[in-house]
Every structure is written in C-alpha cells, then in structure tokens.
C-alpha positions in Angstrom: 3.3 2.4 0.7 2.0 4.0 3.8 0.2 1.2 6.3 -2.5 2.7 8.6 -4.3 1.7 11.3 -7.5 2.4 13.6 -7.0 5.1 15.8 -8.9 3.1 18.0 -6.4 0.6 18.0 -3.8 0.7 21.1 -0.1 0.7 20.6 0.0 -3.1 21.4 0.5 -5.4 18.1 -3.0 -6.8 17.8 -5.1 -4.9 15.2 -5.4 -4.8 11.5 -3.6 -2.3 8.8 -5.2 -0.7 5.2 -2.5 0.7 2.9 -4.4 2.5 0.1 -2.8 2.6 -3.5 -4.4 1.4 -7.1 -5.5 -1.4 -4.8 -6.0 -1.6 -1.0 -3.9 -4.2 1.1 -4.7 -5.4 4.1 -2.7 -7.4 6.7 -2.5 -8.9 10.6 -0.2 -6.9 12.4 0.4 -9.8 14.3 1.9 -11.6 11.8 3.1 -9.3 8.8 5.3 -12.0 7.1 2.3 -14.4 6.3 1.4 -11.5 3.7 -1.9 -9.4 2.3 -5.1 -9.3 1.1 -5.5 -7.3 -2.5 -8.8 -6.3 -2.9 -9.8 -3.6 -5.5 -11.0 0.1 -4.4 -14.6 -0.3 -5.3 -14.9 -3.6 -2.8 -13.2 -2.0 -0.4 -15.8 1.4 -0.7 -18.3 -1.2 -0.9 -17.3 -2.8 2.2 -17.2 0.1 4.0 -20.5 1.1 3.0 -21.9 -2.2 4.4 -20.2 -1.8 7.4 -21.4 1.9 8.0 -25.5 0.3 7.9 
C-alpha cells in the first residue's frame, strides 16, 4: 500500500495521508498507530467533488 500526501504539506509530521486501493484509507500522520478511516471509492470521489465547489 502506497500512503500519499499533499504536496502542499511540509516535511514536518502534521498533515493527513490517502492510500488508494479497493477502498481508500485515510490516517493522521501524527499519530499512525491510532489507525484509519475506510471509506469506499465512490464517497471518496464524492467527497472530492464537494470539496472542488
């Protein structure tokens, strides 16, 4: 699984990470341990289609 993050973020540990696979995952990278969110590829278009109005 390949994590990504904002190119907009800076180096520091204080952003958020999307790995995209049959569903997306999405965790703190302040605190990795306490786990991820699974949410399913169509909320996550969805999402970003609300986010892009």
């Amino acid at each position: 699984m390949r994590w990504q993050k904002s190119t907009y973020s800076g180096a520091n540990e204080n952003c958020v990470e999307v790995a995209l696979d049959q569903v997306v995952r999405i965790r703190d990278t302040k605190d990795r341990p306490a786990g991820t969110l699974e949410i399913s590829t169509r909320s996550w278009d969805a999402f970003l289609a609300d986010l892009a109005r």
